[in-house]
FIPAMAR-390532 format. One line per field, with one value per residue (C-alpha): residue in three letters; residue number from 1; x, y, z. Coordinates in steps of 0.5 Angstrom, whole numbers. Each point is the difference from the previous one (the first is absolute). Last residue first. Example, Ala and Ser with C-alpha at 12.3 -4.5 7.8 and 13.67 -1.06 7.14 Angstrom:
2
rest <- SER,ALA
nr <- 2,1
px <- 27,-2
py <- -2,-7
pz <- 14,2
! end
This chain:
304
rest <- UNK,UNK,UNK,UNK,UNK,UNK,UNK,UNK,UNK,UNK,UNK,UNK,UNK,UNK,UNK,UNK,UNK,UNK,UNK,UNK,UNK,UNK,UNK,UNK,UNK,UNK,UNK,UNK,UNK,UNK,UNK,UNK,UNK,UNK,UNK,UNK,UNK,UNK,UNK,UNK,UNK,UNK,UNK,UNK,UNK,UNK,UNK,UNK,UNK,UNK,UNK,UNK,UNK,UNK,UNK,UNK,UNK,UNK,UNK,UNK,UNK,UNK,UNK,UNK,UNK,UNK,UNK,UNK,UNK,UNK,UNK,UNK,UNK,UNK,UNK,UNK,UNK,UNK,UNK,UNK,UNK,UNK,UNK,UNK,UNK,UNK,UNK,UNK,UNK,UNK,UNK,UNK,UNK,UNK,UNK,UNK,UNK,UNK,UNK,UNK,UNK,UNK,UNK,UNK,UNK,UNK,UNK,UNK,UNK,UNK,UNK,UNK,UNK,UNK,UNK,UNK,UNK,UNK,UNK,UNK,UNK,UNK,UNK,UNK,UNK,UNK,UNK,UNK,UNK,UNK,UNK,UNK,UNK,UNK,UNK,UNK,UNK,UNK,UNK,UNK,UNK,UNK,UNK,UNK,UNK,UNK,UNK,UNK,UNK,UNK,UNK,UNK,UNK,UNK,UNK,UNK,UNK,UNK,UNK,UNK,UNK,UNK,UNK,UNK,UNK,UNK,UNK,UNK,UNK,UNK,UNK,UNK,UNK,UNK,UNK,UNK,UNK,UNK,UNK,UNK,UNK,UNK,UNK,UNK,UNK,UNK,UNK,UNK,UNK,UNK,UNK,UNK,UNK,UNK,UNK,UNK,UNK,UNK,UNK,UNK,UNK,UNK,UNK,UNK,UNK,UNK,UNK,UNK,UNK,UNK,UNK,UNK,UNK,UNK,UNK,UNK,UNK,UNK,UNK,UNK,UNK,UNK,UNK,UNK,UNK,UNK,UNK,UNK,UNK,UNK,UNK,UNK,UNK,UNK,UNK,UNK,UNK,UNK,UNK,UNK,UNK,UNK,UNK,UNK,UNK,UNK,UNK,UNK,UNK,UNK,UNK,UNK,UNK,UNK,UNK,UNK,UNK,UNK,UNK,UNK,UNK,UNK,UNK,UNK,UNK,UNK,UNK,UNK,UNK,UNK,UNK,UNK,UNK,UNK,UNK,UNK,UNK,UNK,UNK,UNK,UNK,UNK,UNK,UNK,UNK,UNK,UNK,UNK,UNK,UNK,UNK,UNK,UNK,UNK,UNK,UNK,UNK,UNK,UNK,UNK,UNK,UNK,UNK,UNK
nr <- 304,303,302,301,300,299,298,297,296,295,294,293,292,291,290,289,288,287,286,285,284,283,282,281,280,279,278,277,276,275,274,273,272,271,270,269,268,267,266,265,264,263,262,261,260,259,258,257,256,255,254,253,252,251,250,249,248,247,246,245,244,243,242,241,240,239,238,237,236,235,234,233,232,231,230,229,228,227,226,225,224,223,222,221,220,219,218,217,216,215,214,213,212,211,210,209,208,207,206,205,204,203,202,201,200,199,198,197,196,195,194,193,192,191,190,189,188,187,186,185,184,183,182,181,180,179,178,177,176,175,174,173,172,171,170,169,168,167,166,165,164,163,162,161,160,159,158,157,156,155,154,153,152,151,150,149,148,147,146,145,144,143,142,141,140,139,138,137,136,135,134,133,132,131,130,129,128,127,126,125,124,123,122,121,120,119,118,117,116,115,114,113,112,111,110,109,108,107,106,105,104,103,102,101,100,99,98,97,96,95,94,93,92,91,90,89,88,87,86,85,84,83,82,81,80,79,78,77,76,75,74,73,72,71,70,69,68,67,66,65,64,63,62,61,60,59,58,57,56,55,54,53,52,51,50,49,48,47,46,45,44,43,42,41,40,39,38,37,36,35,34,33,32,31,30,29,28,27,26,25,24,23,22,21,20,19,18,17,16,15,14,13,12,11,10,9,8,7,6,5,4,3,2,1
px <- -47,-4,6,-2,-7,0,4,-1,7,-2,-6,0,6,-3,-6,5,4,-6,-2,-5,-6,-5,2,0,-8,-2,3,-3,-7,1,2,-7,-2,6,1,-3,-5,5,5,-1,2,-5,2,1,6,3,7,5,5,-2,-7,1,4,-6,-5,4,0,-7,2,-4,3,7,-2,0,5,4,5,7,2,-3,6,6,-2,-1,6,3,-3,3,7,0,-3,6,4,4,-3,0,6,-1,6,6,-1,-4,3,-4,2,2,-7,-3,2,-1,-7,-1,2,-4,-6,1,2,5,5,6,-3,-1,7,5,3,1,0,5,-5,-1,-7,-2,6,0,-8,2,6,-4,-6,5,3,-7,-1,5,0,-7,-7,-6,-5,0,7,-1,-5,-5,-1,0,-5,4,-6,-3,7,-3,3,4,6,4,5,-5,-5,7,2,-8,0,5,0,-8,3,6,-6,-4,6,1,-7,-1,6,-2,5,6,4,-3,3,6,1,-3,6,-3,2,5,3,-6,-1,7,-1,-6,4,5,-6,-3,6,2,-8,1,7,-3,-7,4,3,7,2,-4,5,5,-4,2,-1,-5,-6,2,-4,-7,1,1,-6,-5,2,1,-8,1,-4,4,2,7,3,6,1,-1,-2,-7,-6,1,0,-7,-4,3,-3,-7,0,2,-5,-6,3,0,7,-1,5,8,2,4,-6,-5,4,1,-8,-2,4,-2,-7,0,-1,7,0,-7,-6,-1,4,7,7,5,3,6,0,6,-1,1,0,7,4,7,1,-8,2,6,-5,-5,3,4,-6,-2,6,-2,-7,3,6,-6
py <- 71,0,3,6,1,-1,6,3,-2,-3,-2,-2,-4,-4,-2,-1,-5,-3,-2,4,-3,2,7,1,-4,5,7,-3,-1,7,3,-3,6,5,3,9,-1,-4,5,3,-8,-5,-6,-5,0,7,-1,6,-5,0,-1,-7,-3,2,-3,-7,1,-1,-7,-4,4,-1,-8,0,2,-5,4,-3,5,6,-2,0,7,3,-2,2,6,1,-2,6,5,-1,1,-7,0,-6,-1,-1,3,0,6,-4,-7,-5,-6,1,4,-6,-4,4,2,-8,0,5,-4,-6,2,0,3,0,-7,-2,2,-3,-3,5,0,1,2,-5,0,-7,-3,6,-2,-7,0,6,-5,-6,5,2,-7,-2,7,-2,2,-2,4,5,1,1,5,2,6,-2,-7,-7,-4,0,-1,-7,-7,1,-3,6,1,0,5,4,0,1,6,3,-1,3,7,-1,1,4,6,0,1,7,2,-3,-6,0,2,-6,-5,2,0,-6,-3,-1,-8,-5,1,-1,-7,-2,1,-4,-6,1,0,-6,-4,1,-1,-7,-1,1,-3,-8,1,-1,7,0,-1,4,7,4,8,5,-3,-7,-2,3,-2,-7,0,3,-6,-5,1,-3,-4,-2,-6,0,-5,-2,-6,-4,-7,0,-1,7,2,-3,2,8,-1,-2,6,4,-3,2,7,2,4,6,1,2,4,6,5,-6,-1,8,3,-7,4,7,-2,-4,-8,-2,-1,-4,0,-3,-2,-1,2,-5,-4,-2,-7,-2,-8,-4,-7,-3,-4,4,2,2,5,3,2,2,4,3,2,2,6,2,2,4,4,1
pz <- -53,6,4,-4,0,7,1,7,2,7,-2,-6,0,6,-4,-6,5,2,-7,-3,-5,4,1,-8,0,5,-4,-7,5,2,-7,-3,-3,0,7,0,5,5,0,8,2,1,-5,7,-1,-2,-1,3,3,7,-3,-3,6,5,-6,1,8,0,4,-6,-5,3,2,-8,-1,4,5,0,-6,6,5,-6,-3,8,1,-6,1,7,-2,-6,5,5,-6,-2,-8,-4,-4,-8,0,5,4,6,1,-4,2,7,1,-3,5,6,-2,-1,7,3,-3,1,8,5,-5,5,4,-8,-3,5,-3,-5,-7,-6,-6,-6,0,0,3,6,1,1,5,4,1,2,5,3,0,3,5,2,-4,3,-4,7,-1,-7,2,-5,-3,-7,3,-2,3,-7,-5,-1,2,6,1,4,-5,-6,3,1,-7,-1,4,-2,-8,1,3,-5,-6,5,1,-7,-2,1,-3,-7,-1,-5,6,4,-7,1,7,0,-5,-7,-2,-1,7,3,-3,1,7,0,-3,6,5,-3,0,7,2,-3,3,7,-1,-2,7,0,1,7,5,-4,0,-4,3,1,-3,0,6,-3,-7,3,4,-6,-5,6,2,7,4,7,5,1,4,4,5,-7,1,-1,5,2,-7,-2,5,0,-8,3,5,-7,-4,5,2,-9,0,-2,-6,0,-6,3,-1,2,7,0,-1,5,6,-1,-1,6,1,-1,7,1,-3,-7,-4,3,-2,-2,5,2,4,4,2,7,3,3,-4,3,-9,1,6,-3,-6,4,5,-6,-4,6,1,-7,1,6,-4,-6
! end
């Protein structure tokens, strides 16, 4: 910043003595370059400012070195997503007459009169089973980050990714804990992503603080509590189907005392069509009622 400023002094003195120069800040460059790194395109789309095509910025350095400014800017800037991320750690009055200041004020008020109108997620966690707790702030994680670092889907954001890995700096990790903190209402650090380094561990973070243990509805804090919800959370992101085609599906069923492939110690005395009946209730399962019946051994009950 110190040298960038240092030119646009030499150029301004030198065009105020007659004498050629310009200053040009460019935004970061498609292709190859210095903003060519994962990390580095991940914070210019995150702060809203777009690879610029090679072909339209030599065209635009053409344009500004025969103008008359000594100072340029040269960059695409999605200004919602610039705006949102200049601001969220405090006002900024450079940008306050940007016509994406004042809509993203709006929005972030109405948004706030929305959450206050309706349950608070503590309230709508602690309606939840224990098994999908951890999911629901798990998916409210990734997506909040997702949405900070400008990706479209939840893909790239793993649970056990690190958001170091993702991109995240200290604005984003701030932006992040500014938005996680409205929408929970907890009071949360700055620090929160380097603390919890990853979805995963943050999303435990979080519902541990809103659900601390011995308030009702508190998920358990034990060593084997932690362990199933981890176990609970993994399995949630595995597609039924890939159970059944990895083999684990009829692993799972054993463990909870099921006899999947119809050949236990009882079969002689099965009803007519049990199995069949018996397939069809697999079938029909979601994944948390997959997960249920292995860990607790009641299938029958989380069916219902």
């Amino acid at each position: 910043a110190a040298a960038n400023a240092v030119l646009d002094a030499l150029a301004e003195q030198r065009r105020a003595e007659g004498l050629p120069a310009t200053s040009v800040a460019y935004g970061a460059w498609g292709g190859e370059g210095m903003a060519d790194g994962v990390r580095a395109a991940a914070l210019a789309r995150r702060t809203g400012i777009r690879p610029l095509d090679p072909d339209l910025a030599v065209l635009a350095l053409r344009q500004v070195v025969t103008g008359s400014d000594p100072v340029a800017v040269v960059a695409d800037v999605d200004p919602d997503r610039f705006v949102r991320a200049f601001t969220t750690v405090r006002p900024s009055s450079l940008l306050a007459e940007m016509p994406a200041y004042a809509a993203l004020k709006k929005a972030a008020s109405a948004g706030g009169e929305a959450t206050d109108s309706g349950p608070s997620l503590r309230d709508r966690l602690a309606r939840l089973p224990e098994s999908r707790r951890t999911q629901t702030v798990l998916t409210l994680v990734r997506e909040r980050a997702a949405e900070v670092l400008g990706l479209t889907g939840t893909d790239q954001v793993g649970p056990d990714r690190a958001f170091r890995d993702l991109g995240f700096d200290s604005l984003g990790a701030v932006e992040l804990r500014n938005q996680l903190g409205a929408v929970s209402g907890l009071t949360l650090s700055a620090t929160l992503v380097f603390d919890h380094p990853t979805p995963a561990a943050l999303a435990a973070h979080i519902l541990g603080q809103l659900l601390p243990a011995g308030t009702p509805g508190a998920p358990a804090t034990d060593g084997a509590g932690e362990e199933e919800r981890a176990v609970r959370a993994a399995l949630a992101q595995v597609p039924l189907d890939r159970l059944r085609d990895s083999g684990l599906l009829d692993q799972l069923l054993d463990l909870a005392g099921q006899d999947p492939a119809g050949t236990g110690t009882d079969q002689e005395a099965e009803p007519s069509g049990a199995g069949d009946a018996y397939d069809a209730s697999i079938d029909a399962m979601d994944v948390d009622g997959l997960v249920q019946a292995a860990l607790n051994g009641n299938p029958d009950e989380e069916r219902d």
